[in-house]
C-alpha positions in Angstrom: 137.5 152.6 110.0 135.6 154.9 112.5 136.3 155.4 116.1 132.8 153.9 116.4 133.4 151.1 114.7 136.8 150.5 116.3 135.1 150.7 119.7 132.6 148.2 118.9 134.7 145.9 117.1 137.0 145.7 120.8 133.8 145.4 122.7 132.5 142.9 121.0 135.6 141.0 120.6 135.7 140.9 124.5 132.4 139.6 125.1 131.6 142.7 126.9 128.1 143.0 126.2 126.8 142.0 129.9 129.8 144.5 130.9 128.7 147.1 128.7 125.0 147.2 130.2 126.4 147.4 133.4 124.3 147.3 136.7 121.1 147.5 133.5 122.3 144.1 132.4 119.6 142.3 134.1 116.3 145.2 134.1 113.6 145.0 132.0 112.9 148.2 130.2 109.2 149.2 129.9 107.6 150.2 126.7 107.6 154.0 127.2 111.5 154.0 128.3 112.3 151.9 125.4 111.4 154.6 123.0 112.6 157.6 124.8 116.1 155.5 124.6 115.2 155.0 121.0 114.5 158.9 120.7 117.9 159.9 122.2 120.2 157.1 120.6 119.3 159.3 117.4 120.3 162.6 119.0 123.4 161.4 120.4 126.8 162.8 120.0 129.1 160.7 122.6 130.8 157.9 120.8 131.0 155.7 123.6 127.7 156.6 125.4 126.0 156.1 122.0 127.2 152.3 121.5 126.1 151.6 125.3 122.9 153.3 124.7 122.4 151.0 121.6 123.4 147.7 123.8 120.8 148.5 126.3 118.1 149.7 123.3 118.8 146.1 122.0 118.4 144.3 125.5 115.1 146.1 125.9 113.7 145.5 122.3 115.0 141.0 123.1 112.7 140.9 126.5 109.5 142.6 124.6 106.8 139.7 125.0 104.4 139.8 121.4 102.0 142.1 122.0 104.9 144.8 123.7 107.0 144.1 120.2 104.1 144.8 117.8 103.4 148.2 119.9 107.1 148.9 119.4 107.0 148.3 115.4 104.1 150.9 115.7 106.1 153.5 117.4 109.4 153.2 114.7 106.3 153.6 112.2 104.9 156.5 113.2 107.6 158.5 115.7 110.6 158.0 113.6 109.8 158.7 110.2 110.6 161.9 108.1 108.7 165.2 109.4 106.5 165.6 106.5 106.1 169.9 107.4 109.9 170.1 106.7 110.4 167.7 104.0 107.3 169.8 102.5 109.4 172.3 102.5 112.5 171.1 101.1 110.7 169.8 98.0 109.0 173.0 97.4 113.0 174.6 97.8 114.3 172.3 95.6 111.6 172.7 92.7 111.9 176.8 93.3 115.9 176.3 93.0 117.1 173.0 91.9 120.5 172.9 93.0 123.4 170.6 94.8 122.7 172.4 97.8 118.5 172.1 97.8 119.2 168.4 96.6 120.8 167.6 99.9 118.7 169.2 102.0 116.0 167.3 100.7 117.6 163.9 100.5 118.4 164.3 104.2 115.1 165.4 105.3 113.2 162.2 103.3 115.7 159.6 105.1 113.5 158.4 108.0 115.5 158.9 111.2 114.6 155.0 112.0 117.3 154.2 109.4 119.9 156.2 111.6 118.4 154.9 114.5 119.0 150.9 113.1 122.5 152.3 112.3 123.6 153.2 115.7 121.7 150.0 117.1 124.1 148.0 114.3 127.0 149.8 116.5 126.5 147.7 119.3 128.2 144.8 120.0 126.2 141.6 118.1 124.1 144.7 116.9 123.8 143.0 113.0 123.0 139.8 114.0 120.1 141.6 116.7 118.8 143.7 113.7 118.6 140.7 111.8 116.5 138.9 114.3 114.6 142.5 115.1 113.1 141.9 111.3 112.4 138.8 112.0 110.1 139.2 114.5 108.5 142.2 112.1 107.8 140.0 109.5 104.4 138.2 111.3 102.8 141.5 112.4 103.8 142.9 108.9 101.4 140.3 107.3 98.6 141.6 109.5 99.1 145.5 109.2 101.1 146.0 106.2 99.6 149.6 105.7 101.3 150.8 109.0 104.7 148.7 109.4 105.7 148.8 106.1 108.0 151.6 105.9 109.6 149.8 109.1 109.9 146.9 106.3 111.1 149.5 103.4 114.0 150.8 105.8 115.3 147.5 107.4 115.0 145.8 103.7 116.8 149.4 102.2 119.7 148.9 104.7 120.2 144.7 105.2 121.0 145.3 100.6 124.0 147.6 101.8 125.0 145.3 105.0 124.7 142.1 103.3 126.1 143.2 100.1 128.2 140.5 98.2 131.0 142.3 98.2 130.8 142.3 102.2 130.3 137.8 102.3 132.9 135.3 102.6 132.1 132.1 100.9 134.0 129.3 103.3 134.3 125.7 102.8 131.8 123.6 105.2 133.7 119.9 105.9 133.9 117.4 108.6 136.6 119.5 110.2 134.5 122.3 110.6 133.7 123.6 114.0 130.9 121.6 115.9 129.5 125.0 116.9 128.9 125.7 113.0 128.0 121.9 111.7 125.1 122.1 114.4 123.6 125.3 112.7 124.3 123.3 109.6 122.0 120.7 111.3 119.0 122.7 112.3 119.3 125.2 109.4 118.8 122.3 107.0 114.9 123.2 105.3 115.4 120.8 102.0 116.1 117.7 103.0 116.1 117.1 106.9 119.5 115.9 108.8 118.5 113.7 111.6 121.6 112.7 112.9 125.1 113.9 113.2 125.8 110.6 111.2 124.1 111.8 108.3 125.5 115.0 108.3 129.1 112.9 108.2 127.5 111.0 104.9 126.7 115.0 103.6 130.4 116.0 103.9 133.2 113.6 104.8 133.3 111.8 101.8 135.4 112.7 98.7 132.5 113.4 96.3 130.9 115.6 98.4 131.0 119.4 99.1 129.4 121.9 101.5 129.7 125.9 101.0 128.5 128.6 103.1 128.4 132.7 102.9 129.0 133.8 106.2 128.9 137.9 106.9 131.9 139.7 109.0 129.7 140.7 111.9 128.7 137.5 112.5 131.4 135.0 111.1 130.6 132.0 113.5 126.8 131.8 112.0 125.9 131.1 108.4 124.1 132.9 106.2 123.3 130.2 103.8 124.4 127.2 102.4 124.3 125.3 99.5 125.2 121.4 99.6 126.9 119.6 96.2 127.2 115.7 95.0 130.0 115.6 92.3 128.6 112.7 90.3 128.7 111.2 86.8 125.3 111.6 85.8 122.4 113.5 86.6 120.5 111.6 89.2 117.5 111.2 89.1 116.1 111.0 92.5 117.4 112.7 95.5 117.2 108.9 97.5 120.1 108.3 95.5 122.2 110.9 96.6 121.5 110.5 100.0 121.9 107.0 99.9 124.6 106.1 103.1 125.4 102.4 101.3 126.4 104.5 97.7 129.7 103.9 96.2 131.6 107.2 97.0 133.2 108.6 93.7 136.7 109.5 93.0 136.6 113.4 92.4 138.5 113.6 89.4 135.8 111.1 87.8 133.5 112.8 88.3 131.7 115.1 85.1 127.9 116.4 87.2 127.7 119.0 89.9 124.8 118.4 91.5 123.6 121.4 94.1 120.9 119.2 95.8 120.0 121.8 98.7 120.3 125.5 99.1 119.0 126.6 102.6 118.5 130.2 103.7 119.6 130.4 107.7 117.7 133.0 109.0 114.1 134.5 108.5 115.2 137.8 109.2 117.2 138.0 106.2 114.1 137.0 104.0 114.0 138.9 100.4 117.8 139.8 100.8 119.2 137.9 97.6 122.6 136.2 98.1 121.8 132.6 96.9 122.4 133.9 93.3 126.4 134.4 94.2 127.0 132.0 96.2 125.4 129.1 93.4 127.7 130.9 90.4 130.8 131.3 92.6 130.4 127.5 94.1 130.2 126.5 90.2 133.1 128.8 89.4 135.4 127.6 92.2 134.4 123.8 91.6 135.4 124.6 87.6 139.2 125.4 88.7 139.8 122.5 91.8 137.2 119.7 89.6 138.8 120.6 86.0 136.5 117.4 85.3 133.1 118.6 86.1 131.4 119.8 82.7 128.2 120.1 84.3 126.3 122.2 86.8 123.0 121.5 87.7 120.3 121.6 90.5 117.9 118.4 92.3 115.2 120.9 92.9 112.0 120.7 95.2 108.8 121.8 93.5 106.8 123.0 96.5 103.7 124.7 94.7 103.0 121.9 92.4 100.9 119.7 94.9 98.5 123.3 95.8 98.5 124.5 92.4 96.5 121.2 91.6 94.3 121.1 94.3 93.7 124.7 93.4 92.4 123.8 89.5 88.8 124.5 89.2 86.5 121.5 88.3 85.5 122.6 84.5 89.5 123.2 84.6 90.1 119.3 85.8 87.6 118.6 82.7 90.0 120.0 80.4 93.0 118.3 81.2 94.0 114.9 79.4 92.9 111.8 79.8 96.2 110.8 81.0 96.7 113.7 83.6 93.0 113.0 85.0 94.5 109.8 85.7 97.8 111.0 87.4 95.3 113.2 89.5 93.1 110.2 90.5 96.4 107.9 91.3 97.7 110.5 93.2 95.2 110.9 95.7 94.9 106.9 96.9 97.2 106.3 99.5 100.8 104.4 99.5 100.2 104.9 95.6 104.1 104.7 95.4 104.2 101.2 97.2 102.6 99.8 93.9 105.0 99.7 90.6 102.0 99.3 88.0 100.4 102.8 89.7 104.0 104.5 89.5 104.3 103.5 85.7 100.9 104.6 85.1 100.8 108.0 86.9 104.1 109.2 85.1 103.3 110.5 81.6 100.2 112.7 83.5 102.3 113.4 85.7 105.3 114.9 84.1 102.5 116.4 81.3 101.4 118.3 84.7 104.7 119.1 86.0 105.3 120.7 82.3 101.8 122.8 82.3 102.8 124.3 86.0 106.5 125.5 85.3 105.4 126.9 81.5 101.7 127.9 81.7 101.5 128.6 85.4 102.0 132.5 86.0 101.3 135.0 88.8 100.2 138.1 87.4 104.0 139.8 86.4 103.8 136.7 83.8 106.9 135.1 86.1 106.1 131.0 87.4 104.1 130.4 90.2 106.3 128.0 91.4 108.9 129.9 93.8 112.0 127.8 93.3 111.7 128.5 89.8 112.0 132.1 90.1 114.7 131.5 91.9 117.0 129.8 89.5 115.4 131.1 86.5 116.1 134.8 87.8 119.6 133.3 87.9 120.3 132.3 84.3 119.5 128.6 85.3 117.6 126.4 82.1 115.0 124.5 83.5 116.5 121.0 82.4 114.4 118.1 83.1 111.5 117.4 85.5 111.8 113.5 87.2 109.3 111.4 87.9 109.3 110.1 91.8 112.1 112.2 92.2 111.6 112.5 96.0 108.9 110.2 97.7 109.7 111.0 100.9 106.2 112.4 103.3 107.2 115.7 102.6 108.1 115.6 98.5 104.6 113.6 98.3 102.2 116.2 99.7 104.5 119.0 98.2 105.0 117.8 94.6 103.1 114.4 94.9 106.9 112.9 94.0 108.3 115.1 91.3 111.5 117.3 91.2 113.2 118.8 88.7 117.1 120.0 87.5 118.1 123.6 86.6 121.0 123.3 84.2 123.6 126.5 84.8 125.5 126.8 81.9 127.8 129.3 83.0 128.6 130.9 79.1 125.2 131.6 79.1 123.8 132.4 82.6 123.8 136.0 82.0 122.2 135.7 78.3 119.1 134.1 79.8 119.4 136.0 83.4 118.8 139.2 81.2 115.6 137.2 78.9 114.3 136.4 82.1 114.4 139.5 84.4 113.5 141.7 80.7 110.9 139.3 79.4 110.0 136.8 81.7 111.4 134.5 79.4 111.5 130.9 80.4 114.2 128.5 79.3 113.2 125.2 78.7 114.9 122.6 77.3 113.2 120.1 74.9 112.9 117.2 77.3 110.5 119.8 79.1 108.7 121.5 76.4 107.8 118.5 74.5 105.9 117.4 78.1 103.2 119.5 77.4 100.0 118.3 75.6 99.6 119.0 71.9 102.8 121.5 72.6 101.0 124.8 73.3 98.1 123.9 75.9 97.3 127.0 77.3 97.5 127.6 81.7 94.6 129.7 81.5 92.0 126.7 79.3 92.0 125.2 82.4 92.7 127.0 85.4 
């Protein structure tokens, strides 16, 4: 480990941040000052004036209101990338002389100095967990001016895949022992399936047959980085009411045969687009294997949060096309408290599922993968899309999503990297036959009536 590293390791340790600032702890850094700081953090030699440097950098960059923080992003753009004259020059030495010596020159002269600079800032104490909220804040003005911030994107993205590496995570146990400062991020990270109380969080992890996992990074190990919530059960179930139900009869571990990963949630938007929900699925499965030797089945209770937009999105003469029995979902789907009324329910299913079936296997984006983005998701991880339920979640939020439906990924862990490869090669779907026999007349084409 560096002396750098040691020395902000102990700093941080101390909770000498305010310390560390000094009598600056407390004044606001104007715009200009903030990038001349920026200009000589990249320059600097001293060890120790360097990580103070990047403490009060940091400081500055948290107090910028919106509009100061959007001129900032502008400045990393355009003051700290490469110097096109001398990387112009290094190319033209390389192709004139290819050699290790040219290679380097060149390869140093096309890293952006903004990547060093977000290096030394990462020095400071909390600096990961800063940077990680410094994206964050990108990520709105990057929808608006993509042209000009997004090698600010390309560099943060470029070095969050090294810092948050897997081989960098620790998966930990989340339980009813677990710190209170942790099970409240648990609380308000939740984005599946809301936790109002701290009494239904109990329900989510005290009891035998449940199980909570987390990936949490070094340089931040009180906050997680995700989570991913489990109900060992004997079935599949087929809604997600009854999993959460508080008045269910809890299950005796070693009975149970169905893994059931009902929510996956992503803690922080700064860490959008940085994969890690892939590992953390396949080693929860892995680990639950060896302490569950009765579990022979892994599956998901998945939202379907495009479904409900991708229908409102069909064109009429598209609508036209559809059958009779899906024209009727559509038109039962729209009247309200539809669910309240069992002869409804009954008659909306078969168009409904048929629906469900033409959106996960005919709907594409233009790289041929689904529309749908939870789909991606487990597909691009060797997952078999298993089963799609009918009033699978009929809370507010699954009917304006998914107008009730969810569906189950099956990971069958022999053959996760078979179909991971058929998907990320060939965009291949796997579907099992209680999906692909949804469809109408078995090959109904997405595109007849989009």
């Amino acid at each position: 480990m560096s002396r750098v590293s040691l020395l902000s390791d102990l700093l941080s340790s101390i909770g000498a941040r305010s310390w560390f600032l000094g009598d600056d702890a407390t004044r606001r850094i104007a715009l200009p000052e903030l990038a001349g700081l920026c200009h000589r953090l990249v320059s600097s030699r001293g060890e120790a004036s360097g990580v103070r440097l990047a403490a009060n950098i940091l400081k500055g960059i948290r107090a910028l209101d919106d509009a100061d923080a959007e001129r900032f992003f502008a400045i990393l753009a355009d003051d700290f990338g490469p110097d096109a004259a001398a990387l112009r020059e290094a190319a033209d030495a390389y192709a004139s002389a290819p050699s290790p010596a040219t290679l380097s020159t060149l390869q140093r002269l096309a890293e952006p100095p903004r990547q060093e600079l977000f290096r030394r800032l990462n020095l400071a104490p909390g600096g990961t967990a800063e940077i990680v909220r410094l994206r964050e804040r990108l990520l709105p003005f990057l929808r608006r001016d993509r042209e000009r911030l997004g090698p600010v994107e390309d560099d943060l993205r470029h070095l969050f895949q090294s810092w948050f590496n897997r081989g960098f995570l620790l998966m930990r146990p989340i339980d009813w022992n677990t710190p209170a400062s942790i099970l409240e991020k648990i609380i308000r990270y939740e984005a599946v399936h809301a936790i109002a109380t701290w009494e239904e969080l109990r329900q989510r992890l005290a009891p035998a047959d449940r199980r909570c996992f987390a990936f949490f990074h070094p340089s931040i190990p009180d906050d997680p980085l995700i989570f991913v919530e489990v109900a060992l059960t004997v079935e599949i179930p087929a809604s997600i009411a009854s999993v959460l139900d508080p008045a269910r009869p809890v299950l005796a571990p070693e009975a149970a045969q169905t893994a059931v990963f009902y929510s996956i949630s992503n803690c922080h938007a700064g860490l959008a687009g940085v994969s890690f929900g892939s590992f953390l699925i396949k080693q929860v499965a892995e680990d639950l294997k060896e302490t569950v030797p009765s579990l022979r089945t892994f599956v998901t209770l998945s939202p379907v949060p495009g479904l409900a937009a991708w229908l409102a999105g069909l064109s009429p003469a598209g609508i036209e096309k559809l059958e009779a029995n899906e024209k009727q979902a559509i038109a039962i789907v729209g009247e309200p408290n539809w669910t309240a009324n069992t002869a409804k329910v009954e008659a909306a299913r078969p168009g409904l599922l048929s629906l469900g079936a033409r959106y996960f296997l005919r709907a594409k984006r233009p790289d041929g993968r689904p529309v749908d983005p939870v789909a991606r998701f487990h597909l691009g991880n060797g997952a078999m899309l298993n089963r799609i339920m009918h009033v699978g979640d009929i809370s507010a939020g699954g009917l304006a999503q998914a107008h009730g439906l969810m569906v189950n990924y099956l990971y069958d862990l022999p053959r996760v990297e078979q179909r991971h490869e058929a998907y990320a090669t060939d965009a291949e779907i796997a579907a099992s036959r209680a999906v692909t026999s949804l469809l109408p007349g078995r090959g109904s084409a997405m595109k007849d009536v989009a």
